[in-house]
Backbone and ligand atoms as CSV (ligand in chain L), in Angstrom:
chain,resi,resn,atom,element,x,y,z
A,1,UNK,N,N,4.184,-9.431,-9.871
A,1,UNK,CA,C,3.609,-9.936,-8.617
A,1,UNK,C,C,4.035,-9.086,-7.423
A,2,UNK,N,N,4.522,-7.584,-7.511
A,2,UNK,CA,C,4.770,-6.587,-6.289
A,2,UNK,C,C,4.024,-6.945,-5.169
A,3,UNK,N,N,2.815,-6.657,-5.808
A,3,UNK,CA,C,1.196,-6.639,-4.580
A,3,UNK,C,C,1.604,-7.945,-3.865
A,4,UNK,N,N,1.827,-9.264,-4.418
A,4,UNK,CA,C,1.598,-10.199,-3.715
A,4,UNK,C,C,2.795,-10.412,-3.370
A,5,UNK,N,N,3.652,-10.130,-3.284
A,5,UNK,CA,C,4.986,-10.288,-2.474
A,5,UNK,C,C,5.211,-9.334,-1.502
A,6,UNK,N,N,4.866,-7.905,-1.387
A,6,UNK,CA,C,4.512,-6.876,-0.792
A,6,UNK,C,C,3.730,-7.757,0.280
A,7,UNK,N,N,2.264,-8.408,0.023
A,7,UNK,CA,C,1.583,-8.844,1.327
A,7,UNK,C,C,2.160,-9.750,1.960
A,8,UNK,N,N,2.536,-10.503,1.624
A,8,UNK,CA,C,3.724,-11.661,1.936
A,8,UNK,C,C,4.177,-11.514,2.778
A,9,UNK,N,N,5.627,-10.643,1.964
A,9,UNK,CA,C,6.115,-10.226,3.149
A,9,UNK,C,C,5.734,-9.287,4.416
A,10,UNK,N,N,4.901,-8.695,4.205
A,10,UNK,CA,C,3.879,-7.774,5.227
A,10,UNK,C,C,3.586,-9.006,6.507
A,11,UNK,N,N,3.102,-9.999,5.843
A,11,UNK,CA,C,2.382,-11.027,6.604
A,11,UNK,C,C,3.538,-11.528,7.410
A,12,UNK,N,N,4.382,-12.176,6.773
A,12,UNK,CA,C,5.177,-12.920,7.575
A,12,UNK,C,C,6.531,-11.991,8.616
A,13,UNK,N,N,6.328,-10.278,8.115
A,13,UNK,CA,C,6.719,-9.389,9.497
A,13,UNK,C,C,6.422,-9.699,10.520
A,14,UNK,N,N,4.817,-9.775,10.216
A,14,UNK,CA,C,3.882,-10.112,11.255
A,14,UNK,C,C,3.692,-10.906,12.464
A,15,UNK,N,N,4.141,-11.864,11.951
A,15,UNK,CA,C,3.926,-13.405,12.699
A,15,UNK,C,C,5.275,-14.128,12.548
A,16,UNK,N,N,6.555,-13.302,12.539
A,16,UNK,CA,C,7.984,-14.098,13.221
A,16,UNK,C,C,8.879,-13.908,14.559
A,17,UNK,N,N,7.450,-13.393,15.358
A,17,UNK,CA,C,8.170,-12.141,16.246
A,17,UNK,C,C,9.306,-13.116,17.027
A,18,UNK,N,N,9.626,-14.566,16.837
A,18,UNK,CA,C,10.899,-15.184,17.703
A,18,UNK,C,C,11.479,-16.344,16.757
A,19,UNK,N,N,12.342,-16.382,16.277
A,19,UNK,CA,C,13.083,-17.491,15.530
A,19,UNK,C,C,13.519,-18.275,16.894
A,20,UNK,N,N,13.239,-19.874,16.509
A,20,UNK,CA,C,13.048,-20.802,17.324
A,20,UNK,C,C,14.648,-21.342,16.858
A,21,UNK,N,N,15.455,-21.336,16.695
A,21,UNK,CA,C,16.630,-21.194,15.976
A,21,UNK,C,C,18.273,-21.146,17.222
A,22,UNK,N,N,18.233,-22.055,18.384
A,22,UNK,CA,C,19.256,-21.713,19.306
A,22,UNK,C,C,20.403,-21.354,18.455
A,23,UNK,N,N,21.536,-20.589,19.052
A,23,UNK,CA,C,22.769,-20.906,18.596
A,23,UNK,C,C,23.450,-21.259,20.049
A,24,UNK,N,N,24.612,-22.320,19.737
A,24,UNK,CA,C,25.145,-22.251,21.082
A,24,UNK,C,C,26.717,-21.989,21.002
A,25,UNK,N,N,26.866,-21.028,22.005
A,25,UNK,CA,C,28.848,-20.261,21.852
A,25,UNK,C,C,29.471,-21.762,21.480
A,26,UNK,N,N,30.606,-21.921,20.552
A,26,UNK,CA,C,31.233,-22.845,21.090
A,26,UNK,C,C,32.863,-22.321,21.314
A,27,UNK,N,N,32.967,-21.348,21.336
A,27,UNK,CA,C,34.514,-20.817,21.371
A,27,UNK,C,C,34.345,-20.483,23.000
A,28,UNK,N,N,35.057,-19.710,23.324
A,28,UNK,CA,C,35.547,-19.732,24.894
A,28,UNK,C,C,34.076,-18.702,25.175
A,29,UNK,N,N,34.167,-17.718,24.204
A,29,UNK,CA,C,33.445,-16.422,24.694
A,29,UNK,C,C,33.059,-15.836,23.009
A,30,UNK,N,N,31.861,-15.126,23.218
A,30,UNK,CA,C,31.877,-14.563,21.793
A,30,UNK,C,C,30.845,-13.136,22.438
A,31,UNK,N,N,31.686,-11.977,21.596
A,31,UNK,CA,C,31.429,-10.609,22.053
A,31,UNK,C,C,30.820,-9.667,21.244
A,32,UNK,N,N,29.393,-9.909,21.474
A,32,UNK,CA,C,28.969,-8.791,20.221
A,32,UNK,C,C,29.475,-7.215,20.204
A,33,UNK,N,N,29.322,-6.582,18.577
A,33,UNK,CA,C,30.160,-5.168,18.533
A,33,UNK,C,C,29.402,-4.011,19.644
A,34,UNK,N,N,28.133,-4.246,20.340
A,34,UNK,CA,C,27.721,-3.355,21.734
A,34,UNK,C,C,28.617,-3.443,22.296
A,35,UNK,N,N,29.536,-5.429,23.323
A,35,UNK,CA,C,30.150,-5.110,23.850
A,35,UNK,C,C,29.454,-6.266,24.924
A,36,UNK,N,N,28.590,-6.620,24.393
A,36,UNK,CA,C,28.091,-7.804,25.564
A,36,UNK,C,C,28.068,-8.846,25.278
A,37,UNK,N,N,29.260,-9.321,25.881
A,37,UNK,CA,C,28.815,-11.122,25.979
A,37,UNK,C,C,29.070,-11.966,26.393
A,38,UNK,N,N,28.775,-13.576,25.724
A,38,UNK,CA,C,27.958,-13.845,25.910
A,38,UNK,C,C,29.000,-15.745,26.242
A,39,UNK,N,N,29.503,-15.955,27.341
A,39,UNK,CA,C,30.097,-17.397,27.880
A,39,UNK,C,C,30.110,-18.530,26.981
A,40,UNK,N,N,31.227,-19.420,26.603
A,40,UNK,CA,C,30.455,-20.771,25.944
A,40,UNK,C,C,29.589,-21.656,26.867
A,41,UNK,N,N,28.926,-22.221,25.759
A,41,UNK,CA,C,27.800,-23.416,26.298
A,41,UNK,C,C,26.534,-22.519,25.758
A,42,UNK,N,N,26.842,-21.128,26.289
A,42,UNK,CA,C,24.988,-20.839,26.010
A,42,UNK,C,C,24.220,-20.933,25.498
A,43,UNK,N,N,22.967,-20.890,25.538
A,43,UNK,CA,C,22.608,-21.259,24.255
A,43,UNK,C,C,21.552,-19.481,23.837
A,44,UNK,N,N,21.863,-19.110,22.736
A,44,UNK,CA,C,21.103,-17.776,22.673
A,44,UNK,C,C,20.080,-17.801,21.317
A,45,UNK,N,N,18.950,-17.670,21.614
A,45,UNK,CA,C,17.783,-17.491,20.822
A,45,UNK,C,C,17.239,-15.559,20.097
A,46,UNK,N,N,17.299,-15.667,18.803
A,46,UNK,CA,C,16.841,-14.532,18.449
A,46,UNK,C,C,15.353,-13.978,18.848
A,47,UNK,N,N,15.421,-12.522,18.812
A,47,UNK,CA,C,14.183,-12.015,19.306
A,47,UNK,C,C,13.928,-11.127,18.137
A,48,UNK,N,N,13.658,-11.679,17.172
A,48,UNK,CA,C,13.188,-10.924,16.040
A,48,UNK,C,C,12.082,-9.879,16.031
A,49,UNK,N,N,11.950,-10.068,16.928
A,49,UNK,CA,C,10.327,-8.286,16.686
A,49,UNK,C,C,11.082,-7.129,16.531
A,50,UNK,N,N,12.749,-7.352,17.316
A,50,UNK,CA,C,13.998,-5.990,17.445
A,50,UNK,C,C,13.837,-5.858,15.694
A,51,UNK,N,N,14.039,-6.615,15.150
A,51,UNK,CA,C,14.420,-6.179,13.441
A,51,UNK,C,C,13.156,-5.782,12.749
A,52,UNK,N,N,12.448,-6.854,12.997
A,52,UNK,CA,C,11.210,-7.147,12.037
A,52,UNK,C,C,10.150,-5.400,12.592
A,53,UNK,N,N,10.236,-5.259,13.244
A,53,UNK,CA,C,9.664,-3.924,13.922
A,53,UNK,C,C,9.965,-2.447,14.081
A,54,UNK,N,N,11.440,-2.738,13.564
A,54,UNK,CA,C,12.441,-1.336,13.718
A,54,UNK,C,C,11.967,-0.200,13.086
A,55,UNK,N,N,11.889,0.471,14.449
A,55,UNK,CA,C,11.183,2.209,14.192
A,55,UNK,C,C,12.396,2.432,12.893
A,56,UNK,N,N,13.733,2.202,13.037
A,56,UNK,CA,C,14.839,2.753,11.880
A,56,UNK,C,C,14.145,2.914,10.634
A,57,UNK,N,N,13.740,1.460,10.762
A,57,UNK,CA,C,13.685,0.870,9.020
A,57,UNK,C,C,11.978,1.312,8.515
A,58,UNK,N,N,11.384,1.092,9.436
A,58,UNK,CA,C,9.304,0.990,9.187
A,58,UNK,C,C,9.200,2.136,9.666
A,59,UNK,N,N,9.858,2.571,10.333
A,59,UNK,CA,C,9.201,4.186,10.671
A,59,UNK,C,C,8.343,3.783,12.117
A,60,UNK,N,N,7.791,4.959,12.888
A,60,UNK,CA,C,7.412,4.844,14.551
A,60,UNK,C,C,6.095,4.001,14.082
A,61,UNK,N,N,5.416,3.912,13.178
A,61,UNK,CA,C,4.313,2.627,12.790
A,61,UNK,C,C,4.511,1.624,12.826
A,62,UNK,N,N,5.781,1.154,12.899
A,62,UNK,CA,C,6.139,0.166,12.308
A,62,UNK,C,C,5.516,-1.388,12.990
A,63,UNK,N,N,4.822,-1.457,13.894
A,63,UNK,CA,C,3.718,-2.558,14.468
A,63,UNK,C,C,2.199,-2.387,13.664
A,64,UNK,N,N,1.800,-1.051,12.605
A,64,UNK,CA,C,0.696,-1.358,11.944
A,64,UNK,C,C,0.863,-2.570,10.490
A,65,UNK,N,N,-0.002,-3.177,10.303
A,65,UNK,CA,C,-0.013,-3.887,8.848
A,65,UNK,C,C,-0.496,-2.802,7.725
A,66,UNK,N,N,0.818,-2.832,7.219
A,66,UNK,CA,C,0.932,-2.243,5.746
A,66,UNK,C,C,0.940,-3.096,4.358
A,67,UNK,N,N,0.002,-3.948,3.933
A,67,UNK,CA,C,-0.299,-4.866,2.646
A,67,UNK,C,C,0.850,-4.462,1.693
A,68,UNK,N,N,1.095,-2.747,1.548
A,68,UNK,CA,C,1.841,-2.664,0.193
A,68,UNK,C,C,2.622,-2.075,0.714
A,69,UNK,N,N,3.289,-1.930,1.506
A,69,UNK,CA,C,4.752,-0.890,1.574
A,69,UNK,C,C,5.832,-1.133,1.082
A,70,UNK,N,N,6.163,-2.645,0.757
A,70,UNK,CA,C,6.952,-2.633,-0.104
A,70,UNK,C,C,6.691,-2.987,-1.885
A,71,UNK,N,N,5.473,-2.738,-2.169
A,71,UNK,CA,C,5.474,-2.864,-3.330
A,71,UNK,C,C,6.827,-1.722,-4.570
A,72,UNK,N,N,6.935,-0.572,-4.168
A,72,UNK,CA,C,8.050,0.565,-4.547
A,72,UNK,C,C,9.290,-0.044,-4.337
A,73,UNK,N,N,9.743,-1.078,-3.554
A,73,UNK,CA,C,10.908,-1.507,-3.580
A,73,UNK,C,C,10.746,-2.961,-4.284
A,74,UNK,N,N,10.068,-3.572,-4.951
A,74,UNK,CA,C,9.737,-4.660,-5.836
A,74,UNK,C,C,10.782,-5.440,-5.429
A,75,UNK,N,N,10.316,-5.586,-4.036
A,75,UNK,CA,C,11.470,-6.919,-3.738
A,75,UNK,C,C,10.603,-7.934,-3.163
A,76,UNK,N,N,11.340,-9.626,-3.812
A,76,UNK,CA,C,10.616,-10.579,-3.163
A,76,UNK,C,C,10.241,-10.916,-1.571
A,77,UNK,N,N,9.608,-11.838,-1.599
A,77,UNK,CA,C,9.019,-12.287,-0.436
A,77,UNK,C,C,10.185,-13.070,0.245
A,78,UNK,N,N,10.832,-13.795,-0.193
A,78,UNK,CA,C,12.504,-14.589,0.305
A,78,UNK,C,C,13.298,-13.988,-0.021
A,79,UNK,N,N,13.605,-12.613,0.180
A,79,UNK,CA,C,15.138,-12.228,-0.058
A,79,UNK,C,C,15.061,-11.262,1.747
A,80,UNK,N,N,15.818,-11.854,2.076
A,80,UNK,CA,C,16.459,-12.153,3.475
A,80,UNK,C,C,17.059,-10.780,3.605
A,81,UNK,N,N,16.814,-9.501,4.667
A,81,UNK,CA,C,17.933,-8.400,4.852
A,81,UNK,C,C,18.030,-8.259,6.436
A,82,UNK,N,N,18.912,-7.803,7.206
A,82,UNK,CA,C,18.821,-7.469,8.414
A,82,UNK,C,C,17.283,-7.030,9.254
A,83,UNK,N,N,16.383,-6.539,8.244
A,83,UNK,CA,C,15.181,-6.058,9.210
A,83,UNK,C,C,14.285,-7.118,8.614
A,84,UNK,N,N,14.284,-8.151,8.258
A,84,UNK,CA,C,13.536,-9.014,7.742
A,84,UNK,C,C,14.539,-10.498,7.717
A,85,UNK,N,N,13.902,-11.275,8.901
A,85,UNK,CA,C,14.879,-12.275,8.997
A,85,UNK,C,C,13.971,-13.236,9.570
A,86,UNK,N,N,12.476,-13.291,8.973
A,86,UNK,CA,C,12.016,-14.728,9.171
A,86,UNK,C,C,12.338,-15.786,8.303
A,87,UNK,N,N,13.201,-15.678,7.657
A,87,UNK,CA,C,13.917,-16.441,6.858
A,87,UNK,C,C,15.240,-17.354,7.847
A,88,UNK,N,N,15.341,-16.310,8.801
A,88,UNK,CA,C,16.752,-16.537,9.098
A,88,UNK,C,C,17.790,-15.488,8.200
A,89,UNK,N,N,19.113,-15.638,7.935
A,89,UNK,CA,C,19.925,-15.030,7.111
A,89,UNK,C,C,21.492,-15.643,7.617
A,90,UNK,N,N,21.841,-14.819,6.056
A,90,UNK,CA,C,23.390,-15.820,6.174
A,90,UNK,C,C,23.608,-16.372,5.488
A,91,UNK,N,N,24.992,-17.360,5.855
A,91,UNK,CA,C,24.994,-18.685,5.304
A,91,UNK,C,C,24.002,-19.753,5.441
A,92,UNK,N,N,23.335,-19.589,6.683
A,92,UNK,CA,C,22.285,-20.384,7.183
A,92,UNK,C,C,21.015,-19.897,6.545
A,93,UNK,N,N,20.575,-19.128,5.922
A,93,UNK,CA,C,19.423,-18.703,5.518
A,93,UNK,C,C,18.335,-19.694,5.096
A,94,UNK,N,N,17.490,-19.719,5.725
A,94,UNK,CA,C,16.453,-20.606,4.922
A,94,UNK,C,C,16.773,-21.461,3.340
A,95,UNK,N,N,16.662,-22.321,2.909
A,95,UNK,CA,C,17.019,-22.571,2.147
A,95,UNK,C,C,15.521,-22.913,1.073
A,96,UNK,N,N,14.651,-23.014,1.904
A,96,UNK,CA,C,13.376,-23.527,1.413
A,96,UNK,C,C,12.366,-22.279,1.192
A,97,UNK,N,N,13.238,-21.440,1.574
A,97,UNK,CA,C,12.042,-19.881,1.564
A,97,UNK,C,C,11.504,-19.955,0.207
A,98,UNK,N,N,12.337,-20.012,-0.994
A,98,UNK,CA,C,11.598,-19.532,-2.923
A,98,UNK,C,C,10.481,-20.658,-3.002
A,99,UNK,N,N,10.373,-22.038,-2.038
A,99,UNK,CA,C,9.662,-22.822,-2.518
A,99,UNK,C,C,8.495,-22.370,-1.435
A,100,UNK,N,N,8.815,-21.960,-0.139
A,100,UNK,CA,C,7.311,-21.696,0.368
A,100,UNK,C,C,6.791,-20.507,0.295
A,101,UNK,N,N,7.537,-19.806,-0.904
A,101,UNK,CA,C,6.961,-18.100,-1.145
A,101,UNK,C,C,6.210,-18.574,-2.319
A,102,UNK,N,N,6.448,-19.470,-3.272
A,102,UNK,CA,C,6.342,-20.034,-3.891
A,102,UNK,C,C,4.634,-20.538,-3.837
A,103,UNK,N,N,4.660,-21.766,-2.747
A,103,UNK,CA,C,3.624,-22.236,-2.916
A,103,UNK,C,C,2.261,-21.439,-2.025
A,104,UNK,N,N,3.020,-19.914,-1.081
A,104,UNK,CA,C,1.810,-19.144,-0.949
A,104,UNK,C,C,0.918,-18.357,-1.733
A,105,UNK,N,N,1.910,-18.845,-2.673
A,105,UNK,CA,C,1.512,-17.300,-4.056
A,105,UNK,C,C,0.296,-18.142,-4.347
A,106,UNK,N,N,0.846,-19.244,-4.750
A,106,UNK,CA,C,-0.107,-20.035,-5.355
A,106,UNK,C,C,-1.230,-20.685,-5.001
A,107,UNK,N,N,-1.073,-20.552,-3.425
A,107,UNK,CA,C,-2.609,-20.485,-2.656
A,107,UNK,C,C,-3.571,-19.630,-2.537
A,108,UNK,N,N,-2.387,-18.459,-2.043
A,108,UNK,CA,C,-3.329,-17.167,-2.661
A,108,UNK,C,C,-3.970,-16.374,-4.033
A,109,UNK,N,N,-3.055,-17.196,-4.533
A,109,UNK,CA,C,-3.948,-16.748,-6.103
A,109,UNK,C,C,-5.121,-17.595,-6.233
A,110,UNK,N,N,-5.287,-18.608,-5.896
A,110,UNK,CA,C,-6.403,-19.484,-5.907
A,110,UNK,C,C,-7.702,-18.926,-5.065
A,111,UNK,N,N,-7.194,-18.395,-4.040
A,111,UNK,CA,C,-7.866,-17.822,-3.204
A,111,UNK,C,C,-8.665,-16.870,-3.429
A,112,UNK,N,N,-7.561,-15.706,-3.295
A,112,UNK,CA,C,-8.067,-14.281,-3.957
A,112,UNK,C,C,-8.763,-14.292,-5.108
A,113,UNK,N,N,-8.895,-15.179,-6.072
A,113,UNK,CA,C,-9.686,-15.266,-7.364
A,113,UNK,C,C,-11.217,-16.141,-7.139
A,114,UNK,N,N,-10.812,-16.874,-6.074
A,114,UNK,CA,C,-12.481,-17.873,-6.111
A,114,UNK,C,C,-13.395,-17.111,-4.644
A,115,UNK,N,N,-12.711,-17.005,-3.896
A,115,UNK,CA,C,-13.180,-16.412,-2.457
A,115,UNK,C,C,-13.123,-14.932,-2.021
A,116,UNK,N,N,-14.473,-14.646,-1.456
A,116,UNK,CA,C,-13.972,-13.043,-1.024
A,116,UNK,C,C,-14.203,-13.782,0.365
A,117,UNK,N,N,-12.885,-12.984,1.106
A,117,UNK,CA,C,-12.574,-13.503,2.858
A,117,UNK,C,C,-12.949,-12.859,3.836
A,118,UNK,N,N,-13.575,-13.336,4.582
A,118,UNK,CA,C,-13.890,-11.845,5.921
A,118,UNK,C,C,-13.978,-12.588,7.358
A,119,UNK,N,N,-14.105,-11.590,8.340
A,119,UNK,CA,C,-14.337,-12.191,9.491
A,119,UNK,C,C,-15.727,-11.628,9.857
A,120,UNK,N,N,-15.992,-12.634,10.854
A,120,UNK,CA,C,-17.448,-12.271,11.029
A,120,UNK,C,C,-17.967,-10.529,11.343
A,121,UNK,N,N,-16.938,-10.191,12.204
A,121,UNK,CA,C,-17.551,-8.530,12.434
A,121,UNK,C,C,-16.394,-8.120,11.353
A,122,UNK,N,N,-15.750,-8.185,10.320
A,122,UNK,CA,C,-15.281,-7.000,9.459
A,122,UNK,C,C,-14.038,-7.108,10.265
A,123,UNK,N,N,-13.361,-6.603,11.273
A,123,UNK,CA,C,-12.364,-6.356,12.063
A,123,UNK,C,C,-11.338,-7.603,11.689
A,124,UNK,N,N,-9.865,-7.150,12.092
A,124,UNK,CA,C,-8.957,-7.883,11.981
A,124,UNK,C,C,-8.492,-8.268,12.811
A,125,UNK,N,N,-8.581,-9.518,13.301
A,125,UNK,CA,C,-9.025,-10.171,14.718
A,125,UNK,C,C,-6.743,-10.248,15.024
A,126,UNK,N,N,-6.961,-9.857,16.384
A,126,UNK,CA,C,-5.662,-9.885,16.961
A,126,UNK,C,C,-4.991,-10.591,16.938
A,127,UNK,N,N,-3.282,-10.958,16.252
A,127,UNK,CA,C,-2.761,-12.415,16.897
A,127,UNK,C,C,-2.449,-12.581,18.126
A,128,UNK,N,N,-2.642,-14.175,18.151
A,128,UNK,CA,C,-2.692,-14.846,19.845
A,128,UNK,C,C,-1.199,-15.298,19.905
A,129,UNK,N,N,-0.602,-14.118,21.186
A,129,UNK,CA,C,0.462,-14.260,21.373
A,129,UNK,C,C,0.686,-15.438,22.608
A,130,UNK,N,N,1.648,-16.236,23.128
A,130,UNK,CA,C,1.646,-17.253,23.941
A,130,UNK,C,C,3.035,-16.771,24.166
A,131,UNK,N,N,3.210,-16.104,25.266
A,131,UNK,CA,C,4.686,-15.547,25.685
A,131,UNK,C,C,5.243,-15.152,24.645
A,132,UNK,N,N,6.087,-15.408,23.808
A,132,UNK,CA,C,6.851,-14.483,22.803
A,132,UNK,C,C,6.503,-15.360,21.557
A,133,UNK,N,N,5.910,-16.503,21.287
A,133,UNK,CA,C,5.629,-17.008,20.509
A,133,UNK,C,C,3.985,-17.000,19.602
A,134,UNK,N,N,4.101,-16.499,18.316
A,134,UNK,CA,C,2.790,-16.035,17.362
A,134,UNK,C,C,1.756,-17.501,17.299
A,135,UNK,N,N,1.134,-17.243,17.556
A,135,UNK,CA,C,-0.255,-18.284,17.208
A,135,UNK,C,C,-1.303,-17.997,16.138
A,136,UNK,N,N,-1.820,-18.646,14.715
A,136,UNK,CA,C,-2.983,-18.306,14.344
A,136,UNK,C,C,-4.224,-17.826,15.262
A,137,UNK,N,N,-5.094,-16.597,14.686
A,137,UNK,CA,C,-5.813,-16.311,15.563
A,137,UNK,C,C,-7.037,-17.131,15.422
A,138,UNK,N,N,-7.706,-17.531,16.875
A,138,UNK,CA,C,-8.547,-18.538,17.036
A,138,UNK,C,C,-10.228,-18.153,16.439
A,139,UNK,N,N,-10.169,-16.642,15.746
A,139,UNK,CA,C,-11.383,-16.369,15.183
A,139,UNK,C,C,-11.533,-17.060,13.616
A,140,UNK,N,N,-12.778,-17.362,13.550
A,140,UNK,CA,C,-13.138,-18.085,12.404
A,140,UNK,C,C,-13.001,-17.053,11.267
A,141,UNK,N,N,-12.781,-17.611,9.537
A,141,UNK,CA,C,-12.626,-16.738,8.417
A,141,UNK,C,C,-14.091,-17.627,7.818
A,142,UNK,N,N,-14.748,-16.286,7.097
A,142,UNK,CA,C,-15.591,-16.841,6.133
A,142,UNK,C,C,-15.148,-16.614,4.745
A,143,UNK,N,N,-15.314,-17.549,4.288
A,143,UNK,CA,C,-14.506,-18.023,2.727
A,143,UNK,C,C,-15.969,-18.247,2.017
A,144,UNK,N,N,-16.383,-17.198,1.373
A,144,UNK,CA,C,-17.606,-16.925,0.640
A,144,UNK,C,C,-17.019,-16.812,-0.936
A,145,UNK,N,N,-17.874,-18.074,-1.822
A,145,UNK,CA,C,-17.260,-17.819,-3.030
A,145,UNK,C,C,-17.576,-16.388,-4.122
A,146,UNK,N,N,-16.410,-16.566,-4.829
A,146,UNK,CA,C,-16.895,-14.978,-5.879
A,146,UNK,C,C,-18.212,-15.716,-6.593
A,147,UNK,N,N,-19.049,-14.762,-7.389
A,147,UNK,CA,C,-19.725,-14.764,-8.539
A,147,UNK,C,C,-18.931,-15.394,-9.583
A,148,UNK,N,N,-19.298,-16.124,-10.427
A,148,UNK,CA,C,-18.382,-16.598,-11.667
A,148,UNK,C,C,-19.009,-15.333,-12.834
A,149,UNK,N,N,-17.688,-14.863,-13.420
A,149,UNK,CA,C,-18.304,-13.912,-14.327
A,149,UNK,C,C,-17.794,-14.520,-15.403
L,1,HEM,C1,C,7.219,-20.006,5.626
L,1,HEM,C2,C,7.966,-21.117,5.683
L,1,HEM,C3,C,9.342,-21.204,6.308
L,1,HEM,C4,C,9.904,-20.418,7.270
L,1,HEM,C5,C,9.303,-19.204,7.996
L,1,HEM,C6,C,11.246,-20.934,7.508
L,1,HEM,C7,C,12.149,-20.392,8.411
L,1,HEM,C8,C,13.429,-20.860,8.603
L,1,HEM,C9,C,14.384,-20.285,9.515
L,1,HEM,C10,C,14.121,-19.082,10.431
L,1,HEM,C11,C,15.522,-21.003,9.430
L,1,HEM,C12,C,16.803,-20.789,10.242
L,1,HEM,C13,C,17.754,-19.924,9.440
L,1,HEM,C14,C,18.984,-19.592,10.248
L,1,HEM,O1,O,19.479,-20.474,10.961
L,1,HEM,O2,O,19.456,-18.444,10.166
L,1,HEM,C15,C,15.304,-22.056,8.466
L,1,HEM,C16,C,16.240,-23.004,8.117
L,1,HEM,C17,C,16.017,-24.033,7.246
L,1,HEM,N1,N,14.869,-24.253,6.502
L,1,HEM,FE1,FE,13.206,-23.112,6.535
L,1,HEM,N2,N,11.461,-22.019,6.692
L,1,HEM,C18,C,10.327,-22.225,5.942
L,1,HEM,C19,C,10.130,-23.189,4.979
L,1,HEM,C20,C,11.046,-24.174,4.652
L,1,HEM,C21,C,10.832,-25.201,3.643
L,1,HEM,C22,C,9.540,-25.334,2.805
L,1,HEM,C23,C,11.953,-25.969,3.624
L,1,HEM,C24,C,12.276,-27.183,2.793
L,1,HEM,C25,C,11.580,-27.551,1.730
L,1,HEM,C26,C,12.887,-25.433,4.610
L,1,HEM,C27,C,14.134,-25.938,4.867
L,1,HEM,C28,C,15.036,-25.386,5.752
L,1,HEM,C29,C,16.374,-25.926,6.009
L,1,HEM,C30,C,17.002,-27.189,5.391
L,1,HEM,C31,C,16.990,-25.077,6.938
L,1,HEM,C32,C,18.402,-25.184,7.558
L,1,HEM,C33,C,19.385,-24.325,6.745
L,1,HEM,C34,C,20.793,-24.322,7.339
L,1,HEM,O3,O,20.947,-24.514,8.559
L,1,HEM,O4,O,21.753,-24.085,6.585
L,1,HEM,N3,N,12.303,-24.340,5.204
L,1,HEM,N4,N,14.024,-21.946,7.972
């Protein structure tokens, strides 16, 4: 299942650009290794597009959708690394990720086998960003069934 864990995770690069996820200091002060930080009480929210986007890791493309780029590294759709953290990561890591990688597979296999998908002009309609937060895009999909062979 490369291909379909490959898109997967492709997809969900895509659309985690902010973990909704506060943490709040509770020690006096806590100092990241840059050197900045950050008072108790605060409360600090990740900005995941820094990882999920990193020229380092994806190369200066790294905002195009690539379906298979990781198919060569045959790694799942829930395994959690520093440039891929819509999971979260950690001790805290998602805990429910194998069951909802799980039950996309299994939508999309349903999918990809009964439906060919498109949008009305062909094009891959933009996501609707709302300040830093991803929205489904508000263009319609046509879900045209296959031929039964
Ligand atoms: C695509 C679907 C999902 C996404 C993107 C997602 C994402 C996340 C993220 C970002 C966190 C925070 C991790 C952190 O604090 O570092 C989290 C935590 C958690 N998720 Fe999910 N999640 C998904 C599905 C699920 C499902 C299906 C379940 C349960 C059946 C679940 C249960 C939990 C629980 C219990 C935590 C708290 C873990 C902890 O604090 O130790 N999640 N999830």
């Amino acid at each position: 299942m490369s291909k379909l864990d490959s898109f997967i995770r492709e997809s969900l690069r895509h659309t985690g650009d902010m973990i909704i996820v506060p943490r709040a200091v509770t020690t006096d002060h806590y100092t990241f290794s840059n050197g900045y930080t950050v008072p108790k009480g605060r409360h600090v929210y990740d900005f995941s597009e820094d990882c999920l986007f990193s020229e380092s890791q994806y190369g200066p493309d790294s905002k195009s959708f690539k379906p298979f780029q990781f198919v060569s590294q045959n790694v799942s759709a829930s395994k959690v690394d520093r440039t891929y953290v819509i999971f979260g990561g950690g001790r805290h890591a998602c805990p429910g990720r194998f069951y909802a990688v799980l039950v996309l597979k299994l939508f999309l296999y349903h999918v990809i086998l009964k439906y060919h998908v498109r949008t009305e002009n062909g094009n891959t309609p933009k996501k609707l960003m709302v300040g830093p937060f991803v929205f489904p895009s508000k263009e319609s999909l046509i879900f045209e069934r296959r031929k039964e062979t």
